[in-house]
C-alpha positions as CSV (number, residue, x, y, z in Angstrom):
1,X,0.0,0.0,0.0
2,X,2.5,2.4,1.5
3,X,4.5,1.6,-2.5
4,X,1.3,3.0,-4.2
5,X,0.9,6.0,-2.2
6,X,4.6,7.0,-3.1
7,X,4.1,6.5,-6.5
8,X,0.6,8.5,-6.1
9,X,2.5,11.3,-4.4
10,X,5.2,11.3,-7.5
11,X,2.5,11.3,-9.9
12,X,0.7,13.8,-8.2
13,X,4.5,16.1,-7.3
14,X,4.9,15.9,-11.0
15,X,1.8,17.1,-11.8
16,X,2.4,20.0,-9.8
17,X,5.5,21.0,-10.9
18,X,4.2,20.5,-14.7
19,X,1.5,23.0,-14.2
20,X,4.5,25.5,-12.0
21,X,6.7,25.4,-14.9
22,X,3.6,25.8,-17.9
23,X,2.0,28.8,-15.0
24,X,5.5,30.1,-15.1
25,X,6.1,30.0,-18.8
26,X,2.7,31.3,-19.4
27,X,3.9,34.8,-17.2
28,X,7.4,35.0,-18.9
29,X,5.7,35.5,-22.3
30,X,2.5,37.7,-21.0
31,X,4.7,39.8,-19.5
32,X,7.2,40.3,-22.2
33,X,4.4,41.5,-24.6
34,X,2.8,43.7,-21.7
35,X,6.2,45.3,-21.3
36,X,7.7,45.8,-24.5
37,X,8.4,49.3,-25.2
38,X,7.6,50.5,-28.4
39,X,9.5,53.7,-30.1
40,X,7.0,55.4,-32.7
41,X,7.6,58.9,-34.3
42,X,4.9,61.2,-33.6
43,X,4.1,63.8,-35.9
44,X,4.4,67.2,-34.9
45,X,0.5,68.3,-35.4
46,X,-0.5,71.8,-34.8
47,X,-3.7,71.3,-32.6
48,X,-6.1,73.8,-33.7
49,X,-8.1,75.7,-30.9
50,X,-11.5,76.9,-32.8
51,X,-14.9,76.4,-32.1
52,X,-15.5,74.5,-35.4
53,X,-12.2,72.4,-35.0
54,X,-13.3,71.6,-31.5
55,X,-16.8,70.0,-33.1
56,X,-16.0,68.1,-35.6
57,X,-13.3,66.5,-32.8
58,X,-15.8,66.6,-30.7
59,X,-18.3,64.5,-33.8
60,X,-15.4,62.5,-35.0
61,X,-15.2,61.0,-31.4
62,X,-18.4,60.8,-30.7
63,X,-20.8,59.6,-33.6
64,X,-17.7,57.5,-35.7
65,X,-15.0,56.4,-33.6
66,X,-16.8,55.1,-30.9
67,X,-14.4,56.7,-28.1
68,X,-17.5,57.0,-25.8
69,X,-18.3,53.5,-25.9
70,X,-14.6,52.6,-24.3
71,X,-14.2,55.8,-22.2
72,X,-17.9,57.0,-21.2
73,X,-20.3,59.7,-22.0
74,X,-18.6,61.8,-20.8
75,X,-15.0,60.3,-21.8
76,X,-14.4,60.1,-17.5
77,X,-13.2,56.5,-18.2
78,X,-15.3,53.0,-17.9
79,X,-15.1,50.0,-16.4
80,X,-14.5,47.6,-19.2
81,X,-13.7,43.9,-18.0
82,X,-14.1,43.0,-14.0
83,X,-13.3,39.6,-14.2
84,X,-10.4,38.6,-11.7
85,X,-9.2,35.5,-13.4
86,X,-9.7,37.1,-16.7
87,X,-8.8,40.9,-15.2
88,X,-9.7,44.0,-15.0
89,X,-9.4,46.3,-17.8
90,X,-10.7,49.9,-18.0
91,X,-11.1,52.9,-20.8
92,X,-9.5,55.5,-19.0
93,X,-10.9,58.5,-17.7
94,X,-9.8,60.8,-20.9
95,X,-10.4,64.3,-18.8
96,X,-8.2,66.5,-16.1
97,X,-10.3,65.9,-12.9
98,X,-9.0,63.2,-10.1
99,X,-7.9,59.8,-11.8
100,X,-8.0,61.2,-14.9
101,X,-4.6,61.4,-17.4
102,X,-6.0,64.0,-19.6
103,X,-4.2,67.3,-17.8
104,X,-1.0,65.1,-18.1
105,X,-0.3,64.1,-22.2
106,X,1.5,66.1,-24.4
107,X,0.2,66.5,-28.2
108,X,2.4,63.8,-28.8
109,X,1.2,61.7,-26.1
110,X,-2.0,61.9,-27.4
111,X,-0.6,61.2,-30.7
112,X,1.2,58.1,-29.8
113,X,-2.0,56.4,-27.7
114,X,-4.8,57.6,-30.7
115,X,-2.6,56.4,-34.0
116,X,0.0,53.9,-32.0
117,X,-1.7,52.5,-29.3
118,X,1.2,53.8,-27.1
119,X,1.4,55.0,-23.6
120,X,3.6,57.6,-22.1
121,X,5.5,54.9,-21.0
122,X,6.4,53.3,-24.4
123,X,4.4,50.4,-23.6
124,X,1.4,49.1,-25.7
125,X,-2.4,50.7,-24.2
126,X,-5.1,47.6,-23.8
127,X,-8.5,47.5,-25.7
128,X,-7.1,50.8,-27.7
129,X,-7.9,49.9,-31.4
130,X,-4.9,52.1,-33.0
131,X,-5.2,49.1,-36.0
132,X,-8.2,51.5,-37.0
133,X,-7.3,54.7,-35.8
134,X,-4.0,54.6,-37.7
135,X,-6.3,55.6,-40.8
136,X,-7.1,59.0,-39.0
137,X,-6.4,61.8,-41.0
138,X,-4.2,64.2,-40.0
139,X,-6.4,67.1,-39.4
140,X,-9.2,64.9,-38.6
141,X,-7.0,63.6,-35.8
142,X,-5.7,67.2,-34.7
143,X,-9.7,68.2,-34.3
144,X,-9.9,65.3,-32.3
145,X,-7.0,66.2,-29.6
146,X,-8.5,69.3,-29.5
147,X,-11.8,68.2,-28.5
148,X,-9.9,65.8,-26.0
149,X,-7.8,69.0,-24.7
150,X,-11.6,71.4,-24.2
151,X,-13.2,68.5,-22.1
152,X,-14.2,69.6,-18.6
153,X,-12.7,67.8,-15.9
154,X,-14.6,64.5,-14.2
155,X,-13.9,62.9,-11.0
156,X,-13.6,59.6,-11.5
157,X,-10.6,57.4,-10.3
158,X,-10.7,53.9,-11.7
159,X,-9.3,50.9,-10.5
160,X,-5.6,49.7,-11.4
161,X,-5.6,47.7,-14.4
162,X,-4.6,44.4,-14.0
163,X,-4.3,40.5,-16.5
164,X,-5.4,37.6,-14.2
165,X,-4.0,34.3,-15.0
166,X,-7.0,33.1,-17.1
167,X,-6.5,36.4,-19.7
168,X,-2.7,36.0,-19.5
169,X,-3.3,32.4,-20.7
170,X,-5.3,33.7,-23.6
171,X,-3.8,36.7,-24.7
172,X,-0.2,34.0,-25.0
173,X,-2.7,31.5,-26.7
174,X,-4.1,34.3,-29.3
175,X,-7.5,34.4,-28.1
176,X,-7.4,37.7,-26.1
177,X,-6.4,40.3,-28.5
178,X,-6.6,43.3,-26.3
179,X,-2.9,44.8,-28.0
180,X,-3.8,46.5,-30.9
181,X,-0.6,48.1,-30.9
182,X,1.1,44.7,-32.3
183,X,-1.5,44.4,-35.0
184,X,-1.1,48.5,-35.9
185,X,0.8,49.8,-38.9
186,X,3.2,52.0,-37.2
187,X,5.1,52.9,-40.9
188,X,1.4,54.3,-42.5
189,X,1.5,57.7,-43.2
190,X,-1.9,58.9,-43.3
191,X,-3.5,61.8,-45.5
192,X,-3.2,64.9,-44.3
193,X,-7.1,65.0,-45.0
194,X,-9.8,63.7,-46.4
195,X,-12.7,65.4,-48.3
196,X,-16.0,65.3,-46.7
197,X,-18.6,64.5,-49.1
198,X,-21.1,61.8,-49.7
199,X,-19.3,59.2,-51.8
200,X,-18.5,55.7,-51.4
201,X,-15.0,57.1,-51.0
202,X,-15.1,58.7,-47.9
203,X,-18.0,55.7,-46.7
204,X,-15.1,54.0,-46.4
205,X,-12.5,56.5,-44.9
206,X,-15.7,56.6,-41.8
207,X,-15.9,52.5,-41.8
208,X,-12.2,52.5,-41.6
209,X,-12.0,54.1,-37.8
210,X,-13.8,51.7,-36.2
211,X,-16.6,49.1,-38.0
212,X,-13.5,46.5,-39.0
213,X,-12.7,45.9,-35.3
214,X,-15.9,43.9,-34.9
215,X,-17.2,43.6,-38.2
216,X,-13.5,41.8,-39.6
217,X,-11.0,43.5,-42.6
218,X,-13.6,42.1,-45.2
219,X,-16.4,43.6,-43.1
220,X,-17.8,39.6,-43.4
221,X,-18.8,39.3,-39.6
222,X,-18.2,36.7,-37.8
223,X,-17.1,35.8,-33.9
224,X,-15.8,39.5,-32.4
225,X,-12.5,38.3,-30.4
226,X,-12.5,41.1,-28.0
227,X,-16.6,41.1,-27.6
228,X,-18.5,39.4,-24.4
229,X,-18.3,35.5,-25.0
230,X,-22.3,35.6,-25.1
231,X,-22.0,38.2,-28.0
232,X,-23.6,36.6,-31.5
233,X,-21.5,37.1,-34.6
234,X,-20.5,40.5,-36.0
235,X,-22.8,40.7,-39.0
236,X,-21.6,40.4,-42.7
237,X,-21.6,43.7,-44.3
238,X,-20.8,42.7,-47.7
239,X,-23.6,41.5,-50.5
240,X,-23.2,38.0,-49.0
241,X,-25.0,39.1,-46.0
242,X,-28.5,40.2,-45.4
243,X,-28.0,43.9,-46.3
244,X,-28.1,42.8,-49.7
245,X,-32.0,42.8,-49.1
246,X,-32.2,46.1,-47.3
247,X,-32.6,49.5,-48.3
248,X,-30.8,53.1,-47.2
249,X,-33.8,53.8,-45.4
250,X,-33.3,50.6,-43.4
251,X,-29.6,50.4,-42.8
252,X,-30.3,54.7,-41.3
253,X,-33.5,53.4,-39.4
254,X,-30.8,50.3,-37.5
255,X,-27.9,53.2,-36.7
256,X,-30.8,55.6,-36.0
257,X,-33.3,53.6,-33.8
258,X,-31.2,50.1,-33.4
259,X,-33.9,48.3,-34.8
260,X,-33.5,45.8,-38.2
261,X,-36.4,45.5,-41.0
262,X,-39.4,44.4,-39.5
263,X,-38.6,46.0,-36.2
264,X,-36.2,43.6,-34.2
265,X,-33.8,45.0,-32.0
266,X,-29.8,45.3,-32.7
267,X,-28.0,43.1,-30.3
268,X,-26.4,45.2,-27.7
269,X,-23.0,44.6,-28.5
270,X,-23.8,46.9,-31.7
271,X,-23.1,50.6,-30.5
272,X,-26.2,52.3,-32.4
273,X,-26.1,54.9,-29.8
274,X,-23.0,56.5,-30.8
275,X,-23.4,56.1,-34.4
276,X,-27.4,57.6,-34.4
277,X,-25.3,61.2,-33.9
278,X,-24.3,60.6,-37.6
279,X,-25.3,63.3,-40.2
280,X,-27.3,62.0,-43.1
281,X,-24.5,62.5,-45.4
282,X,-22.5,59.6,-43.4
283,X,-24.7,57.4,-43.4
284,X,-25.2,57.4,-47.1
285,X,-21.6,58.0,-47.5
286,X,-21.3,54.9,-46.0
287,X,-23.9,52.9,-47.5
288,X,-22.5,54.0,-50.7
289,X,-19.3,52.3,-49.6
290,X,-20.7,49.1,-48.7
291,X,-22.7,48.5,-52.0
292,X,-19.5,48.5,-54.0
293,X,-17.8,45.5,-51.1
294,X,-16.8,42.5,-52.9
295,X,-19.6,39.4,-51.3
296,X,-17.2,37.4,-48.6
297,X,-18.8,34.8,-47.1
298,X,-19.2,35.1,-43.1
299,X,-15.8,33.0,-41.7
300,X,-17.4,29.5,-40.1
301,X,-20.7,30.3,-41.7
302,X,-21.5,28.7,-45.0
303,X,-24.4,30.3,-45.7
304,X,-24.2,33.8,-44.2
305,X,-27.4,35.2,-43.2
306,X,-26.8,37.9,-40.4
């Protein structure tokens, strides 16, 4: 008896130091990615400090890139993921008042975290999808900073971010992709502006800052890999998908009102809220766009019908 306990208590010793090393190895490479410092050259913008620059900033971030969905209504910072084995990962509070970093970035720290995904520190900024804001014009990004720079300060001190084991083990295994600095284009040079007007052209300069995240780089749906697990697939955008059936007054009607043809809510994952400050123009612009997509079948879904 005593002969199979030892080798029981081996077995299970083994065990132990299997999973010590694998825990071990799993930290080593998390934390080598969380730490690496990045060096990206920041253009020197000239932020402008009009009333008019201020609102379309102040539109750009609100309405089309979605920087109230991360940071709040008021861009005071949001509690994102409070998961302790997973961790906790905020949008942070964007303003001057207590716990906010706003009153401490330079233009070029702004810069660095909008287009690079890059902190003050070098190192790369969780959940900040630079992959899409890289396309930000020039002076559309400058209005932007400027509208970041006018905000009134908010009280609101969040708690330290933190990557429990569980998200460590998934951001090392490729299903947590919460750096979007690694996936960013740091080389693209970006225009120094883009025309407003209502073509398919500049559809697809809006959809660029933001729809691709969830919607994929063929805007063919499928699973969103930084959404809630209980999230349903992004839906296909393209003529493979059921927009193929719908009309302009439908797609403005689901960013307008949330709703699809026939009445049936948008899941919630979908951030219709934002997007219904659109102008008219955009939204066309953008349907425009997405009538000239190539059809891309939905990725695991044979017959797309989202």
């Amino acid at each position: 008896m005593n002969r199979w306990l030892k080798r029981l208590a081996y077995a299970v010793a083994g065990l132990v130091g299997v999973l010590l090393v694998t825990a071990a190895g799993v930290y080593g490479l998390s934390e080598t990615r969380l730490r690496k410092q990045y060096t990206v050259a920041a253009p020197s913008l000239t932020i402008p400090t009009d009333s008019a620059s201020v609102a379309r900033g102040s539109h750009l971030a609100r309405a089309i890139a979605g920087c109230v969905d991360c940071h709040g209504e008021k861009l005071e910072g949001k509690l994102l993921i409070d998961a302790p084995p997973l961790g906790r990962i905020s949008g942070l509070n964007l303003t001057s008042g207590k716990g906010g970093i706003g009153g401490t970035l330079s233009d070029a720290d702004f810069v660095r975290a909008i287009r690079h995904g890059v902190g003050p520190d070098g190192r790369a900024l969780k959940l900040m999808p630079s992959d899409s804001y890289a396309n930000i014009s020039d002076s559309d990004l400058a209005a932007i900073i400027a509208y970041l720079k006018s905000l009134p300060p908010v009280d609101n001190v969040l708690p330290a971010q933190t990557l429990g084991p569980v998200g460590r083990a998934l951001l090392v295994a490729g299903k947590l992709p919460i750096l979007h600095t690694e996936q960013t284009d740091h080389a693209k040079s970006p225009p120094e502006s883009v025309p407003v007007a209502t073509t398919a052209d500049y559809g697809a300069y809006l959809v660029s800052m933001g729809c691709k995240g969830c919607h994929g780089p063929a805007l063919a749906g499928g699973p969103v890999a930084t959404g809630d697990p209980d999230w349903p697939p992004a839906s296909n955008l393209t003529p493979a998908g059921s927009l193929k059936d719908w009309s302009v007054d439908d797609f403005r009607r689901l960013l307008r009102e949330g709703t699809r043809p026939g009445g049936v809510p948008v899941n919630v994952a979908m951030p219709w809220r934002s997007y219904r400050n659109m102008t008219d123009d955009e939204i066309q612009a953008i349907w425009l766009y997405l009538k000239t997509l190539p059809a891309v079948a939905t990725p695991g879904i044979p017959a797309a019908t989202n």
